[in-house]
N, C-alpha and C positions, 0 to 999 in steps of 0.2 A: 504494500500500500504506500503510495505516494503521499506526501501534502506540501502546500505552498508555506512559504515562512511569511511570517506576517511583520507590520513594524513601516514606521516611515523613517526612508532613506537605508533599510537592513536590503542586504544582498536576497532579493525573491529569489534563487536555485530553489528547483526541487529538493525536499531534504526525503530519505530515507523515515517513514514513520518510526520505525524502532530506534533510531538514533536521534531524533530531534526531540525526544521527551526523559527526561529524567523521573527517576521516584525517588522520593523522601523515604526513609526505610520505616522512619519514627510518626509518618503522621498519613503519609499514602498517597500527598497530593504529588500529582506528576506537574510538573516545569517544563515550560520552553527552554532550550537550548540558546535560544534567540533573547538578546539585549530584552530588557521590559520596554514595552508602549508609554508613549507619555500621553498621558490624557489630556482632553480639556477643562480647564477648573470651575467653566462655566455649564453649571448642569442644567440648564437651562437652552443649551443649544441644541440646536437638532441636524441630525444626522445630516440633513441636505445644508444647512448653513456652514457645519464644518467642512463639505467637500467642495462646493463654492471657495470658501475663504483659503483651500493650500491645492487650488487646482495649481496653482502657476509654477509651485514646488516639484509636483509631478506629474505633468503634462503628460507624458509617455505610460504613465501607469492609470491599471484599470482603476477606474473610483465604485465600483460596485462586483461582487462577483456572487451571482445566485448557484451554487452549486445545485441543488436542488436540482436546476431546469437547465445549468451548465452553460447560463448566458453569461457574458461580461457586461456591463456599461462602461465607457470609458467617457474621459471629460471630454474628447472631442465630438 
């Protein structure tokens, strides 16, 4: 099983699922392998204002991906 790494500005390569997750031995929660996400501190924003406000950052990258149905949206 494949998965995409997530993260703005992290290297998206495909990662190997069994290696892109760590466990905790003591507590069971599994970890990204991948830097942590920085969030927004306005919780009050919503999902379409934050992909508006850092299209210009990643122009080239998808801003939506529905696995589900296996479409992309991208900002262009």
């Amino acid at each position: 099983m494949m998965m995409m790494g997530a993260g703005h500005g992290n290297d998206h390569a495909p990662l190997c699922f069994r290696s892109s997750l760590t466990q905790e031995p003591l507590d069971g929660i599994f970890r990204s392998l991948r830097p942590p996400l920085v969030l927004p501190r306005d919780h009050n924003l919503s999902i379409f204002s934050f992909l508006i406000k850092n299209y210009v950052s990643y122009p080239e990258k998808p801003a939506l991906i529905d696995a589900y149905f296996g479409e992309t949206l991208t900002y262009s």
